[in-house]
gemmi code that builds the backbone of each chain (N, CA, C; Angstrom):
import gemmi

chains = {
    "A": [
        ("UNK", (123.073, 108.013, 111.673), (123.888, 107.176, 110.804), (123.685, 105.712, 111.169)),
        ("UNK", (123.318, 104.806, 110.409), (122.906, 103.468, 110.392), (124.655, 102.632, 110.784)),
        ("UNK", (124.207, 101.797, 112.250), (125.508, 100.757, 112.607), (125.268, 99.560, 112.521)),
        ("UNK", (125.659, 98.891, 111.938), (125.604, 97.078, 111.773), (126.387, 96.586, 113.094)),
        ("UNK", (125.759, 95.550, 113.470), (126.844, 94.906, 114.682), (126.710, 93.700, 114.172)),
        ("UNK", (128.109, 92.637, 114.639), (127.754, 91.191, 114.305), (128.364, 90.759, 115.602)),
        ("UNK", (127.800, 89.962, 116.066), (127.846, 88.853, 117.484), (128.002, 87.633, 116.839)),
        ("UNK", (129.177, 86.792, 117.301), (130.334, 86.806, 117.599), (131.209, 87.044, 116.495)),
        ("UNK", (131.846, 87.616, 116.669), (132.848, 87.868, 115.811), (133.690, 86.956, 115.437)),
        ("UNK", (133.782, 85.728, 116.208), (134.556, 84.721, 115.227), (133.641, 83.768, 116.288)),
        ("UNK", (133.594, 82.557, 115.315), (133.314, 80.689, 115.746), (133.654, 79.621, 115.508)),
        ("UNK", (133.920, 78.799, 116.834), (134.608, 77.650, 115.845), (133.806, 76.590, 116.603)),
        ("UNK", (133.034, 75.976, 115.741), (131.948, 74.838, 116.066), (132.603, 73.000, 115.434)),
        ("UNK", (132.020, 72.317, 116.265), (132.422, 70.872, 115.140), (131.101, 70.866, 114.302)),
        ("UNK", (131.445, 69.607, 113.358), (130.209, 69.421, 112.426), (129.261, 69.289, 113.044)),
        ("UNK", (128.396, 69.313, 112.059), (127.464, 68.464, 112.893), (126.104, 69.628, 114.028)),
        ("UNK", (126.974, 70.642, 114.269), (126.192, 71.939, 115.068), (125.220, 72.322, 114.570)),
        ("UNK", (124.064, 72.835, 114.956), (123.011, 73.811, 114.985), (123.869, 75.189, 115.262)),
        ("UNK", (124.165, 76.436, 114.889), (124.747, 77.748, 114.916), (123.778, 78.550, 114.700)),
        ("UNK", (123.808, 80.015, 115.211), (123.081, 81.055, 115.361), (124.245, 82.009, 115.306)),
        ("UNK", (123.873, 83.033, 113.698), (124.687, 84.807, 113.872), (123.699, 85.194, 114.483)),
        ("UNK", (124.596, 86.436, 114.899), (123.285, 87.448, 115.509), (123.977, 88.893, 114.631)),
        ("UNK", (122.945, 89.753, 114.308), (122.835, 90.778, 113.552), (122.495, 92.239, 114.403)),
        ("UNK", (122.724, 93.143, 114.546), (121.645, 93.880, 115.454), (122.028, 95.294, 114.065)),
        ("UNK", (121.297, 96.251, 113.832), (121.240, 97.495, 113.441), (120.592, 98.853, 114.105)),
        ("UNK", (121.043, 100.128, 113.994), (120.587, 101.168, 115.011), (119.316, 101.775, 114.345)),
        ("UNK", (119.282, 101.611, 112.572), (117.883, 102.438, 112.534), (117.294, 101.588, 111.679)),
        ("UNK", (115.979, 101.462, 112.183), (114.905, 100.508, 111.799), (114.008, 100.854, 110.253)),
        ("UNK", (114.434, 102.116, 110.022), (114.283, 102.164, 108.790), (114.917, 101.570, 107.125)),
        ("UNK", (114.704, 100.645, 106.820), (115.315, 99.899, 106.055), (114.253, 99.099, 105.195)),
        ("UNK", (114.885, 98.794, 103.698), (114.138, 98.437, 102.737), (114.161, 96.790, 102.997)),
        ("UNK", (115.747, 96.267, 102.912), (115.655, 94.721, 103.314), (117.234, 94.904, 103.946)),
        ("UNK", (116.915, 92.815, 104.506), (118.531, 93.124, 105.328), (118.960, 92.148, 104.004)),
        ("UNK", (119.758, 91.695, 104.261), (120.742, 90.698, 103.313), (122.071, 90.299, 103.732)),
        ("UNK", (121.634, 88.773, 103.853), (122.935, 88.091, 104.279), (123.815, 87.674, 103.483)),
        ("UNK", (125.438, 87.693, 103.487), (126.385, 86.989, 102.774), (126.809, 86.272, 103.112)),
        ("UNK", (128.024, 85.560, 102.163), (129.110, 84.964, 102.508), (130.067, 85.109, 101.914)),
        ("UNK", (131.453, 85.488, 102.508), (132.767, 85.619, 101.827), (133.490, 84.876, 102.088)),
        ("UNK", (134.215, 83.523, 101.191), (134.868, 82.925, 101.174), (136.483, 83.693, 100.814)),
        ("UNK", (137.664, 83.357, 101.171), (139.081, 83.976, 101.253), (139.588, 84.160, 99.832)),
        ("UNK", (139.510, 85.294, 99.722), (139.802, 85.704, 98.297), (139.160, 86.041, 97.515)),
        ("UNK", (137.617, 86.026, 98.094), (136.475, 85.982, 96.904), (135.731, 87.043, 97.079)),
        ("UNK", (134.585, 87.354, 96.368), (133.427, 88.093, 96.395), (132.700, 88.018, 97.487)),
        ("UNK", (131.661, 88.758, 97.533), (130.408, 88.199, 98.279), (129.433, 87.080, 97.621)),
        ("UNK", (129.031, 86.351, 98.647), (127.695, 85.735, 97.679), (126.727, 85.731, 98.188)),
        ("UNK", (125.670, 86.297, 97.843), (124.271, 86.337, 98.011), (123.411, 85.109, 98.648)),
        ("UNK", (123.347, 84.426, 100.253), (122.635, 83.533, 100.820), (121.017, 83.965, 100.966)),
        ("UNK", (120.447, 85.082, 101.584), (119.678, 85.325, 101.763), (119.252, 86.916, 101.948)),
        ("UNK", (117.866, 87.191, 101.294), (117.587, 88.547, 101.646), (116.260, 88.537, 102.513)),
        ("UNK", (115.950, 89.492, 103.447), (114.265, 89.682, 103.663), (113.799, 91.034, 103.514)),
        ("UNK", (112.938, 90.695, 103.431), (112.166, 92.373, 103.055), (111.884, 93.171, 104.076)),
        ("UNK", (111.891, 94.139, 104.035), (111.240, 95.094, 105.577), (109.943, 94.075, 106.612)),
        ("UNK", (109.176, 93.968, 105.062), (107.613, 93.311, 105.674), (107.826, 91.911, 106.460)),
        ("UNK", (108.926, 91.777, 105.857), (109.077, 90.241, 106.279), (109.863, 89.875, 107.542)),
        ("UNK", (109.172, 88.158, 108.183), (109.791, 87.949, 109.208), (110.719, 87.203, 109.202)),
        ("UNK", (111.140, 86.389, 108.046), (112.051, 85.283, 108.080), (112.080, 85.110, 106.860)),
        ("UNK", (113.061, 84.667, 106.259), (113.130, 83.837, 105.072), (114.157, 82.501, 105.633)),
        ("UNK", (113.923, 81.411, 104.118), (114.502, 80.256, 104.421), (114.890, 79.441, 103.100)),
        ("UNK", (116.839, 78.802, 103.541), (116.962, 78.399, 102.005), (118.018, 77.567, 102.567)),
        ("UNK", (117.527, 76.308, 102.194), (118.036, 75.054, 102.816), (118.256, 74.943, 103.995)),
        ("UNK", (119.443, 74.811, 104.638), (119.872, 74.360, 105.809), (120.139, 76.007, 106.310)),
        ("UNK", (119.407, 77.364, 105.842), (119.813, 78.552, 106.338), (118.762, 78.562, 106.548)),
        ("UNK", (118.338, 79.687, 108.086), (117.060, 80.465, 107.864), (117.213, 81.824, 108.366)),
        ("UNK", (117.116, 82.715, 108.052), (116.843, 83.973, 108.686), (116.045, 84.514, 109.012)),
        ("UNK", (116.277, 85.404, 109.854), (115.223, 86.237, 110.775), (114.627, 87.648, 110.806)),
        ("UNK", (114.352, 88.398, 110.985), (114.210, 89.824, 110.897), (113.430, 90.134, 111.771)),
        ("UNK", (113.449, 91.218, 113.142), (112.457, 91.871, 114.010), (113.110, 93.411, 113.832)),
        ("UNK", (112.214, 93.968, 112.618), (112.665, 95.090, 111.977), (112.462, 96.346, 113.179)),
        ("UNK", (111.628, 96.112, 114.094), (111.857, 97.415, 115.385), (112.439, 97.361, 116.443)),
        ("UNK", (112.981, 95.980, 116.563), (113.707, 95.794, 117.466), (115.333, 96.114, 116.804)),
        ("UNK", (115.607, 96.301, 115.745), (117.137, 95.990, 114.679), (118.000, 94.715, 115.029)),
        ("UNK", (117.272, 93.888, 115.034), (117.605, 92.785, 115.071), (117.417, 91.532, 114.018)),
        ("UNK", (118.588, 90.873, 113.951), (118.352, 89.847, 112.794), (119.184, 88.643, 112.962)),
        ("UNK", (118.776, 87.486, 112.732), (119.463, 85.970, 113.433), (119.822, 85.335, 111.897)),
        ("UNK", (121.040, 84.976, 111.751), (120.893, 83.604, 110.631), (121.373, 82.349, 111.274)),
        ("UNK", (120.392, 81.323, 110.934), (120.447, 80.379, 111.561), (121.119, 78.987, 110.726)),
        ("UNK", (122.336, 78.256, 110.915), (122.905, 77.261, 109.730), (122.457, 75.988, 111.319)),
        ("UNK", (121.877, 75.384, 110.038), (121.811, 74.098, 110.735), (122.404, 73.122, 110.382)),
        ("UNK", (123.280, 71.760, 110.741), (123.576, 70.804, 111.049), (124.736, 70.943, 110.198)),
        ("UNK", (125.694, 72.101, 110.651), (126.809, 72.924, 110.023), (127.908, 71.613, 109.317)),
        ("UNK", (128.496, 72.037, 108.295), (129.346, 71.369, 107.630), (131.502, 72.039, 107.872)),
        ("UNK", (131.695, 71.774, 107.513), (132.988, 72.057, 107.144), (132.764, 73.241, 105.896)),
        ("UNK", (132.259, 72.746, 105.346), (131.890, 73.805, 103.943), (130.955, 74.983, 104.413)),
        ("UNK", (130.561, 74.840, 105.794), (130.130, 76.259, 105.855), (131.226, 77.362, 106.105)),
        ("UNK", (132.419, 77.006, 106.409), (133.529, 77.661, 106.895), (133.494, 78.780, 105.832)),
        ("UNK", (133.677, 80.213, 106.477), (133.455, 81.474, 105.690), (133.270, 82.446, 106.682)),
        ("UNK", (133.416, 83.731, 106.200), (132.816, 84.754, 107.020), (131.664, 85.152, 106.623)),
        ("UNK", (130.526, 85.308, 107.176), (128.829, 85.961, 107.435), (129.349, 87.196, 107.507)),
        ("UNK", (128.578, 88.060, 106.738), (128.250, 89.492, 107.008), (126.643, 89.842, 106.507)),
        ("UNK", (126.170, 90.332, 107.704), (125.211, 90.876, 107.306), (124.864, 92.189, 107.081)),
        ("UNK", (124.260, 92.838, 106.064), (123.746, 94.194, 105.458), (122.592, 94.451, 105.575)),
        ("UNK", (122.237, 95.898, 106.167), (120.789, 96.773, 105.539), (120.968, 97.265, 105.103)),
        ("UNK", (119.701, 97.887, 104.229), (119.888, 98.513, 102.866), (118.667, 99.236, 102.957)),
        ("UNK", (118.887, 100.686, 102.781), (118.194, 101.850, 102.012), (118.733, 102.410, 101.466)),
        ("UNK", (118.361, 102.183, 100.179), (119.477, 102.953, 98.590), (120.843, 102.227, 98.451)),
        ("UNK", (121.193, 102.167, 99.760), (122.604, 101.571, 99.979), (122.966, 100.435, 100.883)),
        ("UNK", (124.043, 99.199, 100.618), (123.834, 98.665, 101.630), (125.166, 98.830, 103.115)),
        ("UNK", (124.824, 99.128, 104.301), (125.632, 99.026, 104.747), (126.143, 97.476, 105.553)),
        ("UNK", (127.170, 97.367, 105.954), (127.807, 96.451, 106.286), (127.818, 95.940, 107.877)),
        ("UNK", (127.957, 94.925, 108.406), (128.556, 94.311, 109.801), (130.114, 94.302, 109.657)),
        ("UNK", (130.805, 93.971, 110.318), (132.064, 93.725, 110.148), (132.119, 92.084, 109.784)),
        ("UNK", (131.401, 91.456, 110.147), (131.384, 89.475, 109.612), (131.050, 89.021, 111.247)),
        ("UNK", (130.958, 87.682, 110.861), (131.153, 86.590, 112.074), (132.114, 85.812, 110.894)),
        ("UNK", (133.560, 85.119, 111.658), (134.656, 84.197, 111.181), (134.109, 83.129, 111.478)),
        ("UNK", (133.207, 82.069, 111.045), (132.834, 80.713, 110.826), (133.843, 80.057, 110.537)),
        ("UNK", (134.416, 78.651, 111.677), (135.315, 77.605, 111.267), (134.165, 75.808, 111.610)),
        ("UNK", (133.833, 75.254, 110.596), (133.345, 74.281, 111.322), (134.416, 73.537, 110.853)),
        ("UNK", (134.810, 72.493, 112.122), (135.310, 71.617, 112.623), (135.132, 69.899, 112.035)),
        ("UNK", (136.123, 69.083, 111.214), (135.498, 67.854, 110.819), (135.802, 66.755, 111.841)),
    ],
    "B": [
        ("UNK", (125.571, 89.855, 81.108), (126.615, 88.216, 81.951), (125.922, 87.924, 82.662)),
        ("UNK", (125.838, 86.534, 83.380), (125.495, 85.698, 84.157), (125.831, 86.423, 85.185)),
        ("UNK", (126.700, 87.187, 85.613), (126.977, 87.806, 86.961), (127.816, 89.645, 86.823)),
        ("UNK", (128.108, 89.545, 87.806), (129.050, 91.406, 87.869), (130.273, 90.954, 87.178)),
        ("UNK", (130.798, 90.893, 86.793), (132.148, 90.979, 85.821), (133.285, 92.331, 86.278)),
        ("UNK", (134.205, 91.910, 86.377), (135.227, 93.287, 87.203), (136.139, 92.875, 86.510)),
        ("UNK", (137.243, 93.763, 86.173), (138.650, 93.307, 85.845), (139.427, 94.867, 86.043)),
        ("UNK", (140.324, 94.962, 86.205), (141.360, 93.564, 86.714), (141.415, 93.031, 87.492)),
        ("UNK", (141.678, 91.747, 87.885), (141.275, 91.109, 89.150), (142.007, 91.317, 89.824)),
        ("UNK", (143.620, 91.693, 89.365), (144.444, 92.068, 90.219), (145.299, 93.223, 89.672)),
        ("UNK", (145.520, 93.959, 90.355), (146.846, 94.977, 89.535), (147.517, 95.356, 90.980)),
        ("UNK", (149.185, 95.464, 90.022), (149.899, 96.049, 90.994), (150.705, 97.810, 90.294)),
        ("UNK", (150.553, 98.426, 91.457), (150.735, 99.710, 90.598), (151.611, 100.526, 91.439)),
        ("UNK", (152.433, 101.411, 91.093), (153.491, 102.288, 91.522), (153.062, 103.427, 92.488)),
        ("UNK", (153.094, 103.671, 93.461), (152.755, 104.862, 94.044), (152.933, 106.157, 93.179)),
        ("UNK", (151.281, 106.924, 93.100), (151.227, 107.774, 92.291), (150.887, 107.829, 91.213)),
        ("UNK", (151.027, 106.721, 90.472), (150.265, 105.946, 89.262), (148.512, 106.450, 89.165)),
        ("UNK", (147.897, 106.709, 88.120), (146.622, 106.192, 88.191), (146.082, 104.914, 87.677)),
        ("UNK", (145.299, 104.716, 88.533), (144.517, 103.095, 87.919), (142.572, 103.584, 87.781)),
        ("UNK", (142.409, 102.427, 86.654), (141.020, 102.531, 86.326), (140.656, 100.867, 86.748)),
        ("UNK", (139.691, 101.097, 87.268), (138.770, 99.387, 87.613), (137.423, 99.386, 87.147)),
        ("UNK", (137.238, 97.879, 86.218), (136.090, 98.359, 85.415), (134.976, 97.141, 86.112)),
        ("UNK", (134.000, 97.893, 86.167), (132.682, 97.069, 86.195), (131.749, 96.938, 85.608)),
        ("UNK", (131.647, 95.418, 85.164), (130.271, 95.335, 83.880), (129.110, 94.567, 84.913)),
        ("UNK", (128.040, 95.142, 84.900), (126.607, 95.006, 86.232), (126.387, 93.809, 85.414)),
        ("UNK", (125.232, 93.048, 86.297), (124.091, 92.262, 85.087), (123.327, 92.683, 84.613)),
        ("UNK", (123.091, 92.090, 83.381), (122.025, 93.381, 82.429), (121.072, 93.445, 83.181)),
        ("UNK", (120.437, 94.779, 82.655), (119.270, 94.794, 82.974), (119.167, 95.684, 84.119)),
        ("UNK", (120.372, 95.881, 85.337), (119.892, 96.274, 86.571), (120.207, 97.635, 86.419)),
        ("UNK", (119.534, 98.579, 87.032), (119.703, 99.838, 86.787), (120.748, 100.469, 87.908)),
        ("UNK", (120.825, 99.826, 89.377), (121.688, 100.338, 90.140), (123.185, 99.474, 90.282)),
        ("UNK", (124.089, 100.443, 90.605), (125.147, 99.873, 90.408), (125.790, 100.750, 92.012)),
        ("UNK", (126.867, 100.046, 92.394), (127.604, 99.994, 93.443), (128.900, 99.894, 93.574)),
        ("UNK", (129.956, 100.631, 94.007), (131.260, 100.467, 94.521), (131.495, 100.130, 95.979)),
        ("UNK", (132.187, 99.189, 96.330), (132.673, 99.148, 97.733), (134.175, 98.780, 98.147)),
        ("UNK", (134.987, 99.098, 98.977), (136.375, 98.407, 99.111), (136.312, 98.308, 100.570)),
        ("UNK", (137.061, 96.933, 100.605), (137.203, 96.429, 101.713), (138.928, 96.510, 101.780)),
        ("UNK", (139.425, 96.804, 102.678), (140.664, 96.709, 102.998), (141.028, 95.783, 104.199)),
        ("UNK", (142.457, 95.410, 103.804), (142.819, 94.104, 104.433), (141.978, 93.875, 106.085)),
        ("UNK", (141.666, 93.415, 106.590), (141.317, 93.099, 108.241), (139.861, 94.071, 108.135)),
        ("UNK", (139.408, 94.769, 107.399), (138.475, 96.054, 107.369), (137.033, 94.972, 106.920)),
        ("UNK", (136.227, 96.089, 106.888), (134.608, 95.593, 107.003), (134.796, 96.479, 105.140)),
        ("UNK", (133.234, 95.938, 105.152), (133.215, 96.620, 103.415), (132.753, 98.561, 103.704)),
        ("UNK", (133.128, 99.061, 103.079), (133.337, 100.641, 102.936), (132.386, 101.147, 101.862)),
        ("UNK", (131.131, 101.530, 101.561), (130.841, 101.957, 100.546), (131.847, 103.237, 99.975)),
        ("UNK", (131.795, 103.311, 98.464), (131.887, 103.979, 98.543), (131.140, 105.643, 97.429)),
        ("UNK", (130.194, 104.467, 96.204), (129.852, 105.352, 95.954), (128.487, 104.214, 94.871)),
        ("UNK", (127.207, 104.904, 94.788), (126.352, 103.982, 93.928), (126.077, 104.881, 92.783)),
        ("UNK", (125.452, 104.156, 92.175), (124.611, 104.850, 90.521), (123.276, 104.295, 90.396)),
        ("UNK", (121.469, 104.747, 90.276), (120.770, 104.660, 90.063), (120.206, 105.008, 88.827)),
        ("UNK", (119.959, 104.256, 87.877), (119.649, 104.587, 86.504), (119.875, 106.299, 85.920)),
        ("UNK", (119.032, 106.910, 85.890), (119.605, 108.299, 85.589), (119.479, 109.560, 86.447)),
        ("UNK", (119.614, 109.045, 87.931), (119.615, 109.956, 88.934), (121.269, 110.382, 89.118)),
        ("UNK", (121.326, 111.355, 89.384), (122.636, 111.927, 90.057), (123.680, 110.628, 91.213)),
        ("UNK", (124.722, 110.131, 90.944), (124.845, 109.582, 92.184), (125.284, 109.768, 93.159)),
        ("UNK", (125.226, 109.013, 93.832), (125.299, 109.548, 95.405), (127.170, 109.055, 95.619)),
        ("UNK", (127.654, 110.067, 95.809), (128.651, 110.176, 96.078), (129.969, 110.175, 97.085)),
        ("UNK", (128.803, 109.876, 98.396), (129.374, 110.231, 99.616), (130.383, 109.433, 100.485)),
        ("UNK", (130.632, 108.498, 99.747), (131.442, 107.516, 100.686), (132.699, 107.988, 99.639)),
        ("UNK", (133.156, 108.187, 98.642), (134.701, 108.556, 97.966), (135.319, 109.071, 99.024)),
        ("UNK", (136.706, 108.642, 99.681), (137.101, 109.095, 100.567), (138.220, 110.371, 100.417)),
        ("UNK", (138.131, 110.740, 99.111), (139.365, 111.732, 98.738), (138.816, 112.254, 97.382)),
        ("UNK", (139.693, 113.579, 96.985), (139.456, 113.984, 95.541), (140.001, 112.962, 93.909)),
        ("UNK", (140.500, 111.903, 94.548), (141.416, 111.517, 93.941), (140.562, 109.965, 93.341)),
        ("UNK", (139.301, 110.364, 93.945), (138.422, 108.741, 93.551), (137.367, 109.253, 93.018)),
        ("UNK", (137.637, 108.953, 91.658), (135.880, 108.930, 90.985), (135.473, 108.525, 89.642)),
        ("UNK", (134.322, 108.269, 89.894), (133.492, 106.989, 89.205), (132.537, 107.695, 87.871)),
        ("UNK", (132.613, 107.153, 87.009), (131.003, 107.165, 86.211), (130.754, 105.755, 85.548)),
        ("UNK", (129.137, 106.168, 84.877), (128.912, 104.858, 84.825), (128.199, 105.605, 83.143)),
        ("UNK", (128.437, 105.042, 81.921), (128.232, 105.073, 80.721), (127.334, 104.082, 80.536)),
        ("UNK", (125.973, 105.284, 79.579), (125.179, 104.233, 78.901), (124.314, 103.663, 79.995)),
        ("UNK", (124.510, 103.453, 81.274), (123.627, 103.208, 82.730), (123.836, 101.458, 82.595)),
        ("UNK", (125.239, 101.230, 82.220), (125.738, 100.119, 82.382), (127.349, 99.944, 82.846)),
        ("UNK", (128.603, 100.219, 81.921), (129.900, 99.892, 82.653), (129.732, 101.172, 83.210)),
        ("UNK", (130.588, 100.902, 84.231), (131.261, 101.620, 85.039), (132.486, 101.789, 85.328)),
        ("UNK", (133.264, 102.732, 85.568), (134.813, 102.840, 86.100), (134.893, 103.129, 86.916)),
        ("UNK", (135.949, 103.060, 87.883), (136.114, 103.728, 88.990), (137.974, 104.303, 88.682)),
        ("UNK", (137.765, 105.569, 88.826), (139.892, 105.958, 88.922), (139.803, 107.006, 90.245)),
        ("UNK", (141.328, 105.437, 90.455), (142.083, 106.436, 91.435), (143.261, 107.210, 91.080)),
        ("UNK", (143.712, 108.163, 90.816), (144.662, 108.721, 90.993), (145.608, 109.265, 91.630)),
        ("UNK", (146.616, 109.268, 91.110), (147.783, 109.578, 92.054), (147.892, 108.481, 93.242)),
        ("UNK", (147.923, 107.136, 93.214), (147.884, 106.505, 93.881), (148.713, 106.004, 95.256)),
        ("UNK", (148.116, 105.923, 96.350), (148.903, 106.172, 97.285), (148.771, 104.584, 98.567)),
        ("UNK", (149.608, 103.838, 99.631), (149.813, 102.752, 99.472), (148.689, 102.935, 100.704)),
        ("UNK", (147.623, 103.019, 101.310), (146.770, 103.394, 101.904), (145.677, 103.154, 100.826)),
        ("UNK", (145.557, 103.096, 99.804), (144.629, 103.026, 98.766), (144.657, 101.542, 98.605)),
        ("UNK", (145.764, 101.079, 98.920), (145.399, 98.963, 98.624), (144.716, 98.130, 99.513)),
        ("UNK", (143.569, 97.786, 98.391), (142.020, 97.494, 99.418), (141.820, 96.189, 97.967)),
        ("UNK", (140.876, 95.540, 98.540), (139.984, 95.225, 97.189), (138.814, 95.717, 96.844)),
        ("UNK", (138.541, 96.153, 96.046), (137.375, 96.730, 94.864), (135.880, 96.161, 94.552)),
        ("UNK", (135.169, 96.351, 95.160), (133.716, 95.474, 95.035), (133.066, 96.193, 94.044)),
        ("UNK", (132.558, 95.477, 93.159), (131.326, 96.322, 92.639), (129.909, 95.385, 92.724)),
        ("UNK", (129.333, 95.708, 92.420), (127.796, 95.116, 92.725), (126.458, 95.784, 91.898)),
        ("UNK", (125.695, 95.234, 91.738), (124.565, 95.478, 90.944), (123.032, 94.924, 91.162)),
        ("UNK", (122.432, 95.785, 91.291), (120.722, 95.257, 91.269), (119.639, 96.036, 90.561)),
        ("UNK", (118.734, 95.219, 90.531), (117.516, 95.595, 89.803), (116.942, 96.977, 90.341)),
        ("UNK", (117.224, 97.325, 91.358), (117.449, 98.914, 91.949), (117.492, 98.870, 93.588)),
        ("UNK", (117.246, 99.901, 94.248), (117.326, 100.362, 95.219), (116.143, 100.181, 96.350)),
        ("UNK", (115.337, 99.438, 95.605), (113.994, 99.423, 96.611), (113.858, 98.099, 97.290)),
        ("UNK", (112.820, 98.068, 97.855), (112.256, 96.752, 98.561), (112.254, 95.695, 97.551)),
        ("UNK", (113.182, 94.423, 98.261), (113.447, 93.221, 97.202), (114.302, 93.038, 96.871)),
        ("UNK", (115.084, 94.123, 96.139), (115.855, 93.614, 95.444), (117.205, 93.224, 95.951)),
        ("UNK", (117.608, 91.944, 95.347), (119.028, 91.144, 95.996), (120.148, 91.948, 95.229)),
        ("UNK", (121.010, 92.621, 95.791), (121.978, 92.894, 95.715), (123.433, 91.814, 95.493)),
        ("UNK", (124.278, 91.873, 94.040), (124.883, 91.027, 93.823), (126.340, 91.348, 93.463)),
        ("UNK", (127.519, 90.435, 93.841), (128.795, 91.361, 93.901), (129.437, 90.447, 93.135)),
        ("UNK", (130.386, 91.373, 92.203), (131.821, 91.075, 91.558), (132.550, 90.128, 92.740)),
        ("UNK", (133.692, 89.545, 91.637), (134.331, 88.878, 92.554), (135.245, 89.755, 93.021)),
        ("UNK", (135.800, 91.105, 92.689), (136.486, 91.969, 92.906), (137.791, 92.538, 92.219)),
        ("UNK", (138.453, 93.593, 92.857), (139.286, 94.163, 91.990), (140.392, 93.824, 92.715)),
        ("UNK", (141.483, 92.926, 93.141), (142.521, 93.221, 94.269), (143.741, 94.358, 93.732)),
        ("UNK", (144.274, 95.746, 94.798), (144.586, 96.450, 93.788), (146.324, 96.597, 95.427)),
        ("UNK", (147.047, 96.874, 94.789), (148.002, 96.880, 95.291), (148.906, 98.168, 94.997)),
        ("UNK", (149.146, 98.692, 95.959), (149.853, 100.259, 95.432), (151.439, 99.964, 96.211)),
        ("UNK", (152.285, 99.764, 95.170), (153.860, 99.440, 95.719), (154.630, 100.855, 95.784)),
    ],
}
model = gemmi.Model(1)
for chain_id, residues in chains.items():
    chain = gemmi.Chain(chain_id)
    for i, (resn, *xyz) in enumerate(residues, 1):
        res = gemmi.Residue()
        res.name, res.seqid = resn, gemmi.SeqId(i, " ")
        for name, pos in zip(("N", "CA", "C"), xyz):
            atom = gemmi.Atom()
            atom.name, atom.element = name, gemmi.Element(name[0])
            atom.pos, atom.b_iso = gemmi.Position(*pos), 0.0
            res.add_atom(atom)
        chain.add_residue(res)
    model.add_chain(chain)
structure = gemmi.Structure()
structure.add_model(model)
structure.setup_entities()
């Protein structure tokens, strides 16, 4: 049975930070991972996906990671805002996606 | 639509009551998705639809939850007999399918409240 982990479970950075999630999963079989964000009250929203094949993707001030045999996966926010404030969850997905529990992002003005 | 479309966004309902929660995908995508997250909780699958395959059913946590999806577009989900352990919010989600690539995209949700 496939486990999502998220490291740290909550953060509270000032602006201005370089930040690192960390992702880990137990089975390396997987189509892509896919990162969110849930703002309080809301949906998910779609930041980033990578593919099995892939080692990283990158979209703006995000980049992610993927070392698909190790089950490991990094998203990286750089030169963090106030407006990044949200919870990260990251998902793998075969057929289905499963879940992390989040990292609680607070940046600091 | 421009995105997953859900309604009701919110309902409040009587213990024991049944409720229906509807999800309209973005066109076009053939797989579709339920998930609920409950208060302090991580997201829960609980049940998907792949164009005209059987779906996979395995996350419904009781007899009292279940879904179809008409036409291989809306979808419902009913709970019945509703019970206050059942108040979560309601994800649905939709993509171009199940394979390598594709971005998976979510409703803003169902918030459902069992008084």
């Amino acid at each position: 049975k496939q486990e999502v982990t998220q490291i740290p479970a909550a953060l509270s950075v000032p602006e201005g930070e370089n930040l690192v999630l960390n992702c880990s999963f137990t089975d390396s079989a997987i189509y892509n991972l896919q990162w969110f964000r849930q703002d309080p009250g809301k949906g998910l929203t779609s930041l980033l996906l990578i593919q099995s094949s892939q080692r990283e993707q990158t979209s703006g001030r995000l980049n992610a990671s993927l070392d698909k045999s190790s089950g490991r996966s990094t998203l990286y926010i750089a030169a963090s805002q106030p407006g990044d404030s949200a919870t990260y969850l990251c998902a793998v997905m075969r057929d289905k996606l499963v879940f992390g529990a989040g990292t609680i992002l607070r940046v600091k003005s | 639509g421009a995105g997953v479309s859900q309604s009701p966004s919110n309902k409040v309902t009587e213990k024991g009551k049944d409720v229906e929660l509807r999800c309209d995908p973005i066109s076009g995508h053939t797989a579709l998705y339920w998930y609920r997250q409950s208060l302090g909780q991580g997201l829960e699958f609980l049940i998907y639809f792949q164009g005209n395959s059987a779906p996979d059913k395995s996350g419904l946590p009781s007899d009292r939850f279940s879904a179809e999806r008409t036409g291989g577009s809306v979808s419902t989900l009913t709970i019945q007999r509703t019970q206050q352990e059942d108040s979560a919010v309601y994800l649905c989600a939709s993509s171009l399918g199940t394979k390598v690539g594709n971005t998976i995209y979510f409703g803003e949700g169902s918030w459902l409240t069992v008084v």
